[in-house]
C-alpha positions as CSV (number, residue, x, y, z in Angstrom):
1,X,118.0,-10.3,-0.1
2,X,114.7,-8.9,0.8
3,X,114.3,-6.8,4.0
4,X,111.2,-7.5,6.6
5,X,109.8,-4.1,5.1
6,X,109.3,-5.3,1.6
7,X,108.3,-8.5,2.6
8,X,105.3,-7.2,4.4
9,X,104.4,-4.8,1.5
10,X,104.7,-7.6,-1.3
11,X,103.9,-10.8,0.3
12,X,103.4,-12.8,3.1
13,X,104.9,-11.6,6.3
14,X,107.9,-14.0,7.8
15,X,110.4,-13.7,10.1
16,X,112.9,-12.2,8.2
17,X,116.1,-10.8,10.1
18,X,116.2,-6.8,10.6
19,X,119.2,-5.5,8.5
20,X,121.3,-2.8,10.8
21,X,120.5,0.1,8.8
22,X,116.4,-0.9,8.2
23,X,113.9,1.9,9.6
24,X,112.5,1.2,12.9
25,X,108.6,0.8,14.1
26,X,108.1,4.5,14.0
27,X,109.8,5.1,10.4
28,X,108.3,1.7,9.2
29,X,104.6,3.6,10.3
30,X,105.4,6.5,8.4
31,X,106.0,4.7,4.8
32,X,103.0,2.9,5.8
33,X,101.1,6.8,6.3
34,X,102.9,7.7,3.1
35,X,101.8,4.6,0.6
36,X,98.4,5.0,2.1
37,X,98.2,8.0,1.4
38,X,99.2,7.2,-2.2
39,X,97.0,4.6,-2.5
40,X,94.0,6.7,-1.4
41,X,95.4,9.5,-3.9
42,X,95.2,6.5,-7.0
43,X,91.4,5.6,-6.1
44,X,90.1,9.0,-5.5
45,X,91.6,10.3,-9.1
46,X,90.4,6.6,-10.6
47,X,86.6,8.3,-8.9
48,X,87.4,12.1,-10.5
49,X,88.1,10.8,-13.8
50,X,84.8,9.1,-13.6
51,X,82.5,11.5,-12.2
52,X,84.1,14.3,-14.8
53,X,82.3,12.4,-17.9
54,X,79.3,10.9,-15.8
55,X,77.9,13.8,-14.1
56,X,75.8,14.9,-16.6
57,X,74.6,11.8,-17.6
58,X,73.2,10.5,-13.9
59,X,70.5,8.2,-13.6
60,X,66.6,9.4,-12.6
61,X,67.2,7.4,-9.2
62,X,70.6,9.6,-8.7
63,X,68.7,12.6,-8.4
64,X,66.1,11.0,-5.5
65,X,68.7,11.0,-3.7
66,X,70.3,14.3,-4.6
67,X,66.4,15.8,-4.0
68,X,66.6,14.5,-0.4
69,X,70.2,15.7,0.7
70,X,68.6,19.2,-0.7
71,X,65.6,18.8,0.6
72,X,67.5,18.3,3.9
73,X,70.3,21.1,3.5
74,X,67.1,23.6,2.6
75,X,64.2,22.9,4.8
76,X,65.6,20.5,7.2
77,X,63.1,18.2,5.9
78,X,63.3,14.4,5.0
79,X,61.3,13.6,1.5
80,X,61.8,13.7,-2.0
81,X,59.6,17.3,-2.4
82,X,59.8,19.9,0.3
83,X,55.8,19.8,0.1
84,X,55.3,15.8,1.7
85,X,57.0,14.0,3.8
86,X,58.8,10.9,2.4
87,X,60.8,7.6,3.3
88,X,61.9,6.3,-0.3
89,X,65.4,7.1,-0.1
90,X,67.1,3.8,0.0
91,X,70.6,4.7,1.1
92,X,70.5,7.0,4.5
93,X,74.4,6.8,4.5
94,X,74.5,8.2,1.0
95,X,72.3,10.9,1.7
96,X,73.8,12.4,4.7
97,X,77.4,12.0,2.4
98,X,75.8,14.0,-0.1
99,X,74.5,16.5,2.8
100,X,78.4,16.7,3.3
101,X,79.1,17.6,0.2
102,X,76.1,19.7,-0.2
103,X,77.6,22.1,3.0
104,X,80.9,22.2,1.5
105,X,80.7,22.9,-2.3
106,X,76.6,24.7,-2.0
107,X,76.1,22.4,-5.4
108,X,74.2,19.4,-5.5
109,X,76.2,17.9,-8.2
110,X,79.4,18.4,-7.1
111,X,78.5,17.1,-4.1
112,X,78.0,13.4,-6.1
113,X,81.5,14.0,-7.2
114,X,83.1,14.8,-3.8
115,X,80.7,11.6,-2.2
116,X,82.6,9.0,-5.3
117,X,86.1,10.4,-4.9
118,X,86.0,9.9,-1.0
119,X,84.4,6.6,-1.3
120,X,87.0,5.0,-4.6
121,X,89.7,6.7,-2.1
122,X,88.2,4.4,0.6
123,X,87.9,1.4,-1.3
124,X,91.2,1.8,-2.6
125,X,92.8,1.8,1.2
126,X,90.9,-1.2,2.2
127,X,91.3,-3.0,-0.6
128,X,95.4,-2.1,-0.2
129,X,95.0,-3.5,3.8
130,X,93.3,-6.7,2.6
131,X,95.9,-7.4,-0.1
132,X,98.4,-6.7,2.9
133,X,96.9,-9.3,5.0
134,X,96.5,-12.0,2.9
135,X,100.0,-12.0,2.1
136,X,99.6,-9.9,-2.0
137,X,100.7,-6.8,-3.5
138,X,99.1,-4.5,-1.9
139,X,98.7,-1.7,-4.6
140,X,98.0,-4.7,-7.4
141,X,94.9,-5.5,-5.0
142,X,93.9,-1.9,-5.0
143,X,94.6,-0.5,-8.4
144,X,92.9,-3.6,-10.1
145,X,89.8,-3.4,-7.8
146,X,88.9,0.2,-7.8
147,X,90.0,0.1,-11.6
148,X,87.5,-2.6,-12.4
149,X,85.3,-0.9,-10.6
150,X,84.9,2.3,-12.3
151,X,85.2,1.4,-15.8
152,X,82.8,-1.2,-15.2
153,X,79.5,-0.3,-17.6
154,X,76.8,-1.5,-14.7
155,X,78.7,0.9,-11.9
156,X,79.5,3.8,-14.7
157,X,75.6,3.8,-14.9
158,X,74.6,4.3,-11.5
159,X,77.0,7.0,-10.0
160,X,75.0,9.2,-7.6
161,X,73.6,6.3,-6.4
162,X,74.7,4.3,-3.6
163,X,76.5,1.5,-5.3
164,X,80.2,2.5,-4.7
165,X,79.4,3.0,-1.2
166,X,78.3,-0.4,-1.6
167,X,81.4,-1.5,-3.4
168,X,83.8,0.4,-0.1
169,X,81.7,-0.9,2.3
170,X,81.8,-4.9,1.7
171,X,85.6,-4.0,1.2
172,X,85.8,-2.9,4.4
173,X,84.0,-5.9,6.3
174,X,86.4,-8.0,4.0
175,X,89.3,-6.1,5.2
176,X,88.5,-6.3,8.9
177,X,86.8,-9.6,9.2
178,X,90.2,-10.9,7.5
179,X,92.0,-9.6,10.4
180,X,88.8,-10.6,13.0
181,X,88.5,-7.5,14.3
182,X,85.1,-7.7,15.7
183,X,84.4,-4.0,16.5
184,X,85.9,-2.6,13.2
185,X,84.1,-5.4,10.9
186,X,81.0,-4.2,13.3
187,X,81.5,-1.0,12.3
188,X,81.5,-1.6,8.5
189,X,79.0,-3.9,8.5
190,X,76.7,-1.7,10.1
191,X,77.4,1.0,7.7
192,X,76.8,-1.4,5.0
193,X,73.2,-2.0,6.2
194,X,73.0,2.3,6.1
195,X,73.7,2.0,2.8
196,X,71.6,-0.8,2.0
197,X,69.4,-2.5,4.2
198,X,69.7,-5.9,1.9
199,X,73.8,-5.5,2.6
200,X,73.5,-7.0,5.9
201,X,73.4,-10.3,4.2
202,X,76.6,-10.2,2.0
203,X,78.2,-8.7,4.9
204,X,77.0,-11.0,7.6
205,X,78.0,-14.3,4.9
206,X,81.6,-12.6,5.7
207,X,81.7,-12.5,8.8
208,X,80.8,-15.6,9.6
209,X,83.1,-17.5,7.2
210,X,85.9,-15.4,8.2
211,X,85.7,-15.5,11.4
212,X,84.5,-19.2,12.1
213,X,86.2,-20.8,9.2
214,X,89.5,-21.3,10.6
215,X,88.6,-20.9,14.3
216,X,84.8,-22.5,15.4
217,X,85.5,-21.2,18.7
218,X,85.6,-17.4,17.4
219,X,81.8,-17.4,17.2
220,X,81.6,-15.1,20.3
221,X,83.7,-12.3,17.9
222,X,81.8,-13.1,15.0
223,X,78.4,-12.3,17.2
224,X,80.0,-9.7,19.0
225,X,80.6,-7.9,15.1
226,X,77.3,-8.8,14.3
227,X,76.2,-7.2,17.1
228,X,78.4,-4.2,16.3
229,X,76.8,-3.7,13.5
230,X,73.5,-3.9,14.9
231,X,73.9,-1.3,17.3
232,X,75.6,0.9,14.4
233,X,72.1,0.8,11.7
234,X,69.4,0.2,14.8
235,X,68.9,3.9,15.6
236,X,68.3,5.4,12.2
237,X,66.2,2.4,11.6
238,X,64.1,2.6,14.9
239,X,63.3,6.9,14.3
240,X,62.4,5.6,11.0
241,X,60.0,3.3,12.2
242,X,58.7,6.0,14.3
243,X,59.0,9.2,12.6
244,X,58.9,8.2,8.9
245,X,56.8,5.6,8.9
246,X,58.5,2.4,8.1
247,X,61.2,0.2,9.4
248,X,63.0,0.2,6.1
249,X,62.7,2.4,3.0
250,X,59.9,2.7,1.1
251,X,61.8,1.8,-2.1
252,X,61.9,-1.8,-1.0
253,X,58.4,-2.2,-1.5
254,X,57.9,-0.1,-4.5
255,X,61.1,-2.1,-6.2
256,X,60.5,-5.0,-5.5
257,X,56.2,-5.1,-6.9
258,X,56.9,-7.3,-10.0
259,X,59.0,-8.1,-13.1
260,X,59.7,-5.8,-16.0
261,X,57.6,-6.6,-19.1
262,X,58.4,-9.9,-20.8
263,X,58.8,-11.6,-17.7
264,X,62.7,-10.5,-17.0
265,X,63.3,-10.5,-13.8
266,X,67.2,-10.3,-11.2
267,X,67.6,-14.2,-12.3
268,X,67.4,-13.8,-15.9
269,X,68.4,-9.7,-16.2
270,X,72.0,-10.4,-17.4
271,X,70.7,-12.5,-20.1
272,X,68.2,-10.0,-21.4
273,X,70.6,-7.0,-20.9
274,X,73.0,-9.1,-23.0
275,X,70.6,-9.1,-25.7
276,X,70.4,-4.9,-25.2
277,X,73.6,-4.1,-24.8
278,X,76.0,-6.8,-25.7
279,X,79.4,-5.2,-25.6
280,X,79.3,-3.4,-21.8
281,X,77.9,-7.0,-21.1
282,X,80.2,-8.7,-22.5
283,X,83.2,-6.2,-20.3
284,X,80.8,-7.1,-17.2
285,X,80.7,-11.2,-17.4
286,X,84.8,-11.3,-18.2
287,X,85.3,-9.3,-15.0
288,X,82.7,-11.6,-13.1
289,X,83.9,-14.7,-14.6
290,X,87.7,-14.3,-14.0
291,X,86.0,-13.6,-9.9
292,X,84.4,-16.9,-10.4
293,X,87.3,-18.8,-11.6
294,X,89.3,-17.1,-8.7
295,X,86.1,-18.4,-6.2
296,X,87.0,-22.0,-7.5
297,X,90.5,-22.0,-7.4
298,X,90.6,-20.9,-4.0
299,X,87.5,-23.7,-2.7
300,X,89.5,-26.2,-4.4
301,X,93.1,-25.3,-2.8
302,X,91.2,-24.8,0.6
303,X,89.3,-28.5,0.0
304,X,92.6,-30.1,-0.5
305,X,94.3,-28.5,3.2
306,X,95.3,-25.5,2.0
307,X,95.0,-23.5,5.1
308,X,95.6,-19.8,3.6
309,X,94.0,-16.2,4.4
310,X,94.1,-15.6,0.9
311,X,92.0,-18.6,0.3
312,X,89.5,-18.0,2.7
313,X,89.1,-14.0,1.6
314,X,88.0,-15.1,-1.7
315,X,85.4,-18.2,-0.8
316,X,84.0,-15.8,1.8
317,X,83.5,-12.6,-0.9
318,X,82.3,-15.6,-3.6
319,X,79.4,-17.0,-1.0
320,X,78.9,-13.4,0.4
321,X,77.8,-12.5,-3.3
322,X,76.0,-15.9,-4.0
323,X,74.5,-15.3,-1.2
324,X,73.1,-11.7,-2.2
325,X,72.4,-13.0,-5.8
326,X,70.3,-15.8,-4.9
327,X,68.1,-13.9,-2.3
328,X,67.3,-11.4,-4.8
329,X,66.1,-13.9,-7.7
330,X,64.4,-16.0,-5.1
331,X,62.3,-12.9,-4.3
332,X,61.5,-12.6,-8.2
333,X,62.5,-8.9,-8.3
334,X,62.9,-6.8,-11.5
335,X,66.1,-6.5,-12.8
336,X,67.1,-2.9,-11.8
337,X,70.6,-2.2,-12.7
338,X,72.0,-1.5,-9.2
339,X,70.7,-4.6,-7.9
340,X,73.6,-6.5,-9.1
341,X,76.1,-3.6,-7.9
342,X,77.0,-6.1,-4.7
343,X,77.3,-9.8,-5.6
344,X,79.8,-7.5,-8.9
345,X,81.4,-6.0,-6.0
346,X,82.8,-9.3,-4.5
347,X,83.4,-10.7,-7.2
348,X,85.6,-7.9,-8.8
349,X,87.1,-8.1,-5.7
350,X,87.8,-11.9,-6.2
351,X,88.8,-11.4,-9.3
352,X,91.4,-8.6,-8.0
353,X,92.5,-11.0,-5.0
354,X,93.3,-14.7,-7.1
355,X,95.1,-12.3,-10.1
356,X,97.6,-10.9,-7.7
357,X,98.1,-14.3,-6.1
358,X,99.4,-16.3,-9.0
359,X,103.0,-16.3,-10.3
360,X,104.7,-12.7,-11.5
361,X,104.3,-13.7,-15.1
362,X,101.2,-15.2,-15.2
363,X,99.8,-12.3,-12.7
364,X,101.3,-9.9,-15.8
365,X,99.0,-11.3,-18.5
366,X,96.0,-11.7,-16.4
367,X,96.4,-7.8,-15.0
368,X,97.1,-7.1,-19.4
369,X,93.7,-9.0,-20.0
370,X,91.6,-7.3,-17.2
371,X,93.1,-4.0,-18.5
372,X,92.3,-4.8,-21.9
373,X,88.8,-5.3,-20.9
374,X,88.5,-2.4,-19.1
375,X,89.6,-0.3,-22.1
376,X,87.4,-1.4,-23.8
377,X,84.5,-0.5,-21.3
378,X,85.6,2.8,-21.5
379,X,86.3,3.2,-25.3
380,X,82.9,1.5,-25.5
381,X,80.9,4.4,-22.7
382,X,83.4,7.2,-23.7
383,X,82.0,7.3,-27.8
384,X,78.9,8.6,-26.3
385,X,80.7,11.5,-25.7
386,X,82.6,13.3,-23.3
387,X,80.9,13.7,-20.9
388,X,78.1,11.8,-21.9
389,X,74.4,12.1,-22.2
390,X,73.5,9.2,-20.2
391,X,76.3,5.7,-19.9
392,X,75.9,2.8,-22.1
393,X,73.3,0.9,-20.1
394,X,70.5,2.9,-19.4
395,X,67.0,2.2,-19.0
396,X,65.0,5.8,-18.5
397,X,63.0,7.4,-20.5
398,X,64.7,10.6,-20.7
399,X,68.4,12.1,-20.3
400,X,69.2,14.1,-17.5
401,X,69.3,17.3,-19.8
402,X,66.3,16.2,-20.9
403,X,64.3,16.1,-17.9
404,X,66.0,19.1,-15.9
405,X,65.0,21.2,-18.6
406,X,61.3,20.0,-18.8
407,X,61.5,19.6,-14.7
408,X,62.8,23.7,-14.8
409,X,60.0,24.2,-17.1
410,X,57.2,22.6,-15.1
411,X,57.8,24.5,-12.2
412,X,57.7,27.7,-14.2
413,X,54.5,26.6,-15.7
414,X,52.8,25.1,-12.7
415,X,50.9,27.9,-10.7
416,X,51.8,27.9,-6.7
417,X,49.9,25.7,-4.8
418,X,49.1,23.0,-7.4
419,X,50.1,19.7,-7.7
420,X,51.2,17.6,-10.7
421,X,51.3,13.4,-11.3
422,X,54.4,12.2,-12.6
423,X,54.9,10.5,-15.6
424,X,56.2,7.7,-13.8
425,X,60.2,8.3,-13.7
426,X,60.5,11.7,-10.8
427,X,63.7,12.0,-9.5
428,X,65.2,14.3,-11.7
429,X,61.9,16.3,-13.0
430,X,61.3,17.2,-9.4
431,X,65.1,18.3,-8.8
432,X,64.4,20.7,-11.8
433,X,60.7,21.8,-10.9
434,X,60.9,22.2,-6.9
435,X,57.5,21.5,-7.3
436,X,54.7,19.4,-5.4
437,X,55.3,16.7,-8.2
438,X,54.1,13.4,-7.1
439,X,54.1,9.7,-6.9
440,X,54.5,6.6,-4.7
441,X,57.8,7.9,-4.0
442,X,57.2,11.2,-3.2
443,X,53.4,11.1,-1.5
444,X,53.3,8.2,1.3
445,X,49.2,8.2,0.6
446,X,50.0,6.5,-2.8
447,X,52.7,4.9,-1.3
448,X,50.3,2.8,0.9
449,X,48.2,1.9,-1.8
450,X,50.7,-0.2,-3.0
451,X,51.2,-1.4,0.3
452,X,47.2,-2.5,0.6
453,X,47.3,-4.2,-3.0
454,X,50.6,-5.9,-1.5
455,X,48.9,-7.4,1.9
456,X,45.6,-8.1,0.4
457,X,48.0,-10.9,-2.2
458,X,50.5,-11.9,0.4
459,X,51.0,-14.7,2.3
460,X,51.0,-15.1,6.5
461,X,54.5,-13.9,7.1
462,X,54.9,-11.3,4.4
463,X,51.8,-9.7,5.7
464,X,53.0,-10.1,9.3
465,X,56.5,-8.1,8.0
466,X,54.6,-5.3,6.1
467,X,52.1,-4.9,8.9
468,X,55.0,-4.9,11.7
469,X,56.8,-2.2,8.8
470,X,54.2,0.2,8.5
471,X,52.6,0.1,12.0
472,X,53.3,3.6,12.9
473,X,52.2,4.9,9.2
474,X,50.1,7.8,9.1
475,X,47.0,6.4,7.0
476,X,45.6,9.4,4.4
477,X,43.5,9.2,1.8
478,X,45.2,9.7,-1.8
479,X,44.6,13.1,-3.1
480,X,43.8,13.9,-6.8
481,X,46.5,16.1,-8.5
482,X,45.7,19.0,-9.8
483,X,47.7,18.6,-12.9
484,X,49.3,15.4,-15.0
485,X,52.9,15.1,-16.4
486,X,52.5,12.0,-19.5
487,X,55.2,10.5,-21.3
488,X,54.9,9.4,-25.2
489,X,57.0,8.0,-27.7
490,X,57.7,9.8,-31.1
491,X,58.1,13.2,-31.6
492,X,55.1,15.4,-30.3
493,X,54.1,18.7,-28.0
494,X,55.3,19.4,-24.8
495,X,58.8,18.9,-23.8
496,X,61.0,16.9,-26.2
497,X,63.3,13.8,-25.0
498,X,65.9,12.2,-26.6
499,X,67.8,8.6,-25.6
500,X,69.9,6.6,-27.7
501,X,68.2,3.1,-27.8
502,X,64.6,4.5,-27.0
503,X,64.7,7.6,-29.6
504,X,62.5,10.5,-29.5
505,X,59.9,11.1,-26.9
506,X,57.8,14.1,-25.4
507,X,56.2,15.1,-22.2
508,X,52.7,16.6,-22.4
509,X,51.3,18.7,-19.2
510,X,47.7,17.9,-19.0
């Protein structure tokens, strides 16, 4: 006979009779303190064990963020060089994390590794507190979705980023808009947007179906957690309007200026990243596919009366990431890697959710087959080496060794007071140089440039949205640079680069 205990750790809760000898409320609170605490144990070592054979191999955008939690821990300054001022940091909440860890450890690179473990530890306990409430293992829910997670090739290749935060945060909405709690989903969902200002979609889709799905009448919760989360982003946003220059970050104009060559573009990326790098692909669409099939199941069980949680968790995560995926390829964007972090996100979550939710032996081989997919994701990333160069999918020019090195070089080189053009990838050549090393993201004079070509081709309201973004912009004309940084191909003078895929390459100061 079960107890009420276990039945509200493995399944749904019911009235079940309270044996004599059962722990009370306060006892029951402390296992509950006690499995958390395990559970936020797994997902920060799942996070470790990833940033241990990552760290060296982090992407150029990593290190724009890394330059501005330095930036800010050294000259209390907010840009990408401590010589300009700067708004191209997409993730705020990622950079005052890495500020965190910055204060703590002193090293900018440990401080990535602190920022993942806290944030897989996070997504671990919310995904635990959803699985609770709709009524499924909770440590299944959690194991499988911060596993998938991290031996995923498209999140392996962006750590340093923002994309696990991405990963907790829609967790988190999930987690508390299951239980419509207004204020806490609020909460979350305003952190989301912190994170990424394009996460207020996903996050608002679940929300809404959460909360107004079942009960029509809840839309005064659901727009009082809207509003939550409005209040939660609004400052940062409105000083950065004021003080920086721009509403949102500047990376959302320079990201979002056309497709990659050959016309690939978010709508079409997977098919020509297949093509590039067919086995993590291949890891990638089983994960996302089993998600979809769980999407399904659950719309069809729901269709047909169904009136479960469980159900309504996994619709909500499948539109919320339908949602995000067909705003991006509307726009036409290029098909940056971390763009797909969030619709992956719900889905792996999906795909964690409907495998815990079917029978105990058909739950067994589905957990075998996602686990056997995720060994081979990390067999695949881990015969680069331990730790690696650079993951699997990669799409700069250099590696990080690569590009510290010349970046160390370049400010060695560079006389005081001079200025050099990047070669077109910055990040991580201006966390090696500490230099005035620039480009649209670093100088905001080249940065509104871009904005000029952008209103003088766009339409009524995206001009009225860039002109309302950039109406406190400080207007300067772009200044010549006293030196240039140049990539080529092949072998050469200058700085050698090396990446598997591309081959040798050279920087030339000019």
């Amino acid at each position: 006979m079960a107890t009420g205990l276990e039945q509200s750790v493995d399944g749904p809760a019911r009235d079940v009779p309270t044996l004599p000898d059962e722990p009370g409320p306060a006892s029951r609170r402390r296992w509950w303190d006690r499995r958390t605490a395990l559970v936020a144990a797994g997902g920060g070592l799942l996070g470790a064990l990833l940033f241990l054979v990552a760290y060296r191999g982090m992407p150029d955008d990593s290190y724009i963020t890394l330059d501005y939690a330095r930036n800010v821990v050294e000259y209390g300054h907010w840009g990408l060089t401590p010589f300009r001022d700067a708004n191209s940091a997409t993730s705020p909440l990622n950079v005052w994390l890495l500020i965190g860890g910055i204060l703590v450890s002193g090293r900018p690179a440990v401080a990535v590794g602190l920022v993942l473990i806290a944030t897989t530890a996070v997504t671990a306990v919310w995904a635990a507190q959803l699985g609770r409430s709709v009524g499924v293992r909770p440590a299944l829910v959690a194991g499988l979705t911060v596993g998938l997670l991290v031996t995923s090739p498209i999140f392996a290749a962006v750590v340093g980023m923002e994309s696990f935060l991405v990963a907790a945060t829609l967790v988190g909405v999930a987690r508390y808009a299951a239980d419509r709690r207004a204020v806490a989903a609020g909460i979350v969902t305003g952190l989301a947007a912190l994170t990424r200002p394009d996460l207020a979609l996903p996050a608002v889709v679940l929300v809404a179906v959460l909360f107004l799905a079942r009960a029509p009448r809840e839309w005064r919760r659901a727009l009082l957690a809207v509003g939550v989360g409005v209040l939660v982003t609004l400052p940062w946003h409105v000083w950065s309007w004021f003080v920086l220059g721009s509403f949102v970050p500047d990376s959302l104009i320079i990201k979002t200026s056309g497709a990659f060559p050959g016309g690939e573009v978010f709508g079409n990326g997977p098919l020509f990243m297949a093509v590039r790098w067919p086995i993590a692909m291949l890891v990638v669409g089983v994960v996302a596919g089993v998600g979809v099939v769980s999407v399904v199941a659950s719309a069809v069980r729901w269709a047909r009366g169904a009136d479960r949680l469980l159900d309504r968790v996994v619709v909500a995560a499948g539109l919320a990431a339908a949602a995000h995926y067909a705003a991006y390829a509307a726009m036409g964007v290029s098909s940056y890697i971390w763009y797909y972090c969030p619709s992956l996100a719900l889905l792996t979550l999906c795909a964690a959710v409907g495998a815990a939710d079917l029978r105990a032996r058909v739950t067994g081989a589905v957990v075998t087959g996602l686990a056997l997919v995720a060994g081979i994701g990390v067999g695949h990333q881990a015969g680069l080496g331990i730790p690696w160069p650079h993951p699997t999918i990669f799409g700069n020019w250099a590696s990080a060794a690569d590009y510290i090195n010349a970046g160390t070089e370049l400010g060695r080189t560079l006389p005081p007071g001079q200025s050099v053009l990047a070669p077109g990838e910055i990040g991580t050549l201006a966390f090696g140089c500490r230099c005035d090393i620039v480009d649209q993201f670093s100088d905001r004079a080249r940065l509104m440039s871009i904005v000029d070509s952008r209103l003088t081709a766009a339409g009524p309201v995206e001009g009225f949205l860039l002109r309302l973004n950039f109406l406190h912009a400080e207007r300067r004309p772009v200044e010549a640079p006293d030196r240039q940084l140049t990539y080529e191909t092949g072998p050469g003078p200058g700085w050698p680069t090396y990446v598997i895929g591309r081959g040798a390459g050279h920087l030339i100061l000019e």
